[in-house]
LUMLOVEX-520046 format. One record per residue (C-alpha): x, y, z; residue in one letter. Coordinates in Angstrom, 1 decimal, always signed. Example, Ala and Ser with C-alpha at 12.3 -4.5 7.8 and 13.67 -1.06 7.14 Angstrom:
# LUMLOVEX-520046
<site c1="+12.3" c2="-4.5" c3="+7.8" type="a"/>
<site c1="+13.7" c2="-1.1" c3="+7.1" type="s"/>
***
This chain:
# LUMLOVEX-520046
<site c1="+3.7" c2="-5.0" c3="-13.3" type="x"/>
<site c1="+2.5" c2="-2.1" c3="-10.7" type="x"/>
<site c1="-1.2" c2="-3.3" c3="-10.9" type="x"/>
<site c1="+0.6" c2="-6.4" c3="-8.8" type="x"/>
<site c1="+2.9" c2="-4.8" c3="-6.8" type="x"/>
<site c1="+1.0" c2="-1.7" c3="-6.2" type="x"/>
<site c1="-1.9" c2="-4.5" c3="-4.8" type="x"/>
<site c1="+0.7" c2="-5.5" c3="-2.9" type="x"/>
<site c1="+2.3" c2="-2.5" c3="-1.4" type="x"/>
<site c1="-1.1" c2="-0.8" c3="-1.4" type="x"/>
<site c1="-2.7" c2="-3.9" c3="+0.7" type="x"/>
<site c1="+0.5" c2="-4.0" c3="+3.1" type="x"/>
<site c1="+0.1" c2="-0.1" c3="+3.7" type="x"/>
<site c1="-3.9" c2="-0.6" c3="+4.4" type="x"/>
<site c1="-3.2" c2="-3.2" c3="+7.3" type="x"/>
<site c1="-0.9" c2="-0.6" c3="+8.6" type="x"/>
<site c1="-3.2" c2="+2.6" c3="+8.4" type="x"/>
<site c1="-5.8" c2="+0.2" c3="+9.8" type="x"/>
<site c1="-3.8" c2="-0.1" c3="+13.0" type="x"/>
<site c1="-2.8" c2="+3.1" c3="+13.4" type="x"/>
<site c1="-5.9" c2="+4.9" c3="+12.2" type="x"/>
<site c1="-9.8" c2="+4.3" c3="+12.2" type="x"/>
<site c1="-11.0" c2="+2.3" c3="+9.4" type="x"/>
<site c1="-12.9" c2="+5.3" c3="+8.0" type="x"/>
<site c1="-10.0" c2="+7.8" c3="+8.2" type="x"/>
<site c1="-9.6" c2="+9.1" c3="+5.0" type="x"/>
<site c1="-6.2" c2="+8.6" c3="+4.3" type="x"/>
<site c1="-7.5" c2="+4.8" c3="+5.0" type="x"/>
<site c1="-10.5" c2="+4.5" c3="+2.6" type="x"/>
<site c1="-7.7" c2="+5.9" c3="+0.3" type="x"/>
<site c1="-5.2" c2="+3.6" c3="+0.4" type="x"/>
<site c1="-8.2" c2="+1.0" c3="+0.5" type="x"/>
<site c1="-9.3" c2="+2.1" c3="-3.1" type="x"/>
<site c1="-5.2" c2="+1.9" c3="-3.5" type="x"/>
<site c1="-5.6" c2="-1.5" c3="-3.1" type="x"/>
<site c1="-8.1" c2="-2.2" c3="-4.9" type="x"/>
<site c1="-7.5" c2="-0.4" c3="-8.2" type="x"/>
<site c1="-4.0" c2="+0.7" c3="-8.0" type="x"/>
<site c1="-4.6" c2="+3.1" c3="-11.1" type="x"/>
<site c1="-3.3" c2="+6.4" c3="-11.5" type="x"/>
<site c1="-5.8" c2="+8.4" c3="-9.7" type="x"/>
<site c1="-6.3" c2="+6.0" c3="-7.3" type="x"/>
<site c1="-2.7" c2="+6.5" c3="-6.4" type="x"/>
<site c1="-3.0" c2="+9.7" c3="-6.3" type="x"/>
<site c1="-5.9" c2="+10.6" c3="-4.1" type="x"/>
<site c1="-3.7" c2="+8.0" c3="-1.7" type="x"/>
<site c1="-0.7" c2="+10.1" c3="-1.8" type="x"/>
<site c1="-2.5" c2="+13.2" c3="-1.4" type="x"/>
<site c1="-4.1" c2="+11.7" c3="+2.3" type="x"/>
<site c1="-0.9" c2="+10.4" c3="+3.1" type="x"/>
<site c1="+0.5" c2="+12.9" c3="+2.5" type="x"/>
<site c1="-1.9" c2="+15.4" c3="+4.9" type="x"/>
<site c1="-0.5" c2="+13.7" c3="+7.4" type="x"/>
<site c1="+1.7" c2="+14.1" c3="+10.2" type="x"/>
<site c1="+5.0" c2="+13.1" c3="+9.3" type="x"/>
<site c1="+5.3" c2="+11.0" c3="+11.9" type="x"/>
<site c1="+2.0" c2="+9.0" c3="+11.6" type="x"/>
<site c1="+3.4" c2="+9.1" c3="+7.5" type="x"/>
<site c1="+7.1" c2="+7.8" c3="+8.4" type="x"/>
<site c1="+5.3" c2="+4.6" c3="+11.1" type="x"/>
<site c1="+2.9" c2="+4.0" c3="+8.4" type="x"/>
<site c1="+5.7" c2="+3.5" c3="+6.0" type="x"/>
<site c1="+7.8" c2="+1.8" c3="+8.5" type="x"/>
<site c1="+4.7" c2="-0.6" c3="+9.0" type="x"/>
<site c1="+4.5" c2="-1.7" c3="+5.8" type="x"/>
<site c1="+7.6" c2="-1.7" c3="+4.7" type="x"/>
<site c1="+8.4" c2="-4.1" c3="+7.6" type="x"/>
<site c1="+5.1" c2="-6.0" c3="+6.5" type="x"/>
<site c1="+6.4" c2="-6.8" c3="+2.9" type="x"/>
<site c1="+10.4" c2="-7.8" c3="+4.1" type="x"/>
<site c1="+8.2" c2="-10.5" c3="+6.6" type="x"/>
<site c1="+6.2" c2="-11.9" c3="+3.6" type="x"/>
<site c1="+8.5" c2="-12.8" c3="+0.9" type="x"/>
<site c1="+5.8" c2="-14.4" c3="-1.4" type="x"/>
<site c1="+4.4" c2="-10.4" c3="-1.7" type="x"/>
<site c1="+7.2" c2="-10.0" c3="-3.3" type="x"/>
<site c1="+7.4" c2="-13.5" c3="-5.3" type="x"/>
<site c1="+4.2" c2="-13.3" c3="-6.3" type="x"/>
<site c1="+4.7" c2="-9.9" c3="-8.2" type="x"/>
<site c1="+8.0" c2="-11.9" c3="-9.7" type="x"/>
<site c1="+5.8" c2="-14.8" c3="-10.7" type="x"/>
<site c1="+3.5" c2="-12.6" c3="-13.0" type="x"/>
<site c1="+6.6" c2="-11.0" c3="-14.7" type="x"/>
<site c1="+8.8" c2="-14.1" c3="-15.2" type="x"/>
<site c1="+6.4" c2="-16.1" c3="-16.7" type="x"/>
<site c1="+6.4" c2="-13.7" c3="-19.7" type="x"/>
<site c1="+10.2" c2="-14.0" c3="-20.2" type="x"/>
***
């Protein structure tokens, strides 16, 4: 189930990064590959940048797409649809 919510999540924190920072910040071409490939060093190498940054970039970023995902209920749906089918 994280390979679709981490898409999700992942994808929701990209269009934030990409607001806030240049496309080819590193923390952003991280979360990109995130996105992408949410697999465990994928997530990792994300974290890392995310975590190099300020805090306060970090905690707006976080806000962003946090806010992002509450907007867009189907984000969240989808991942449901995936795992209820299988029940």
């Amino acid at each position: 189930m994280f390979e679709t919510t981490g898409k999700t999540f992942f994808g929701a924190l990209q269009a934030a990064a990409e607001k806030r920072l240049s496309r080819q910040h590193p923390c952003c071409l991280a979360i990109a590959e995130a996105a992408r490939e949410p697999q465990a060093s994928t997530v990792r190498a994300a974290q890392a940048a995310l975590n190099a940054l300020p805090k306060e970039v970090l905690a707006a970023l976080m806000a962003d797409a946090h806010k992002a995902l509450r907007e867009d209920p189907s984000a969240i749906l989808g991942a449901w649809g995936g795992f209820a089918s299988k029940h």
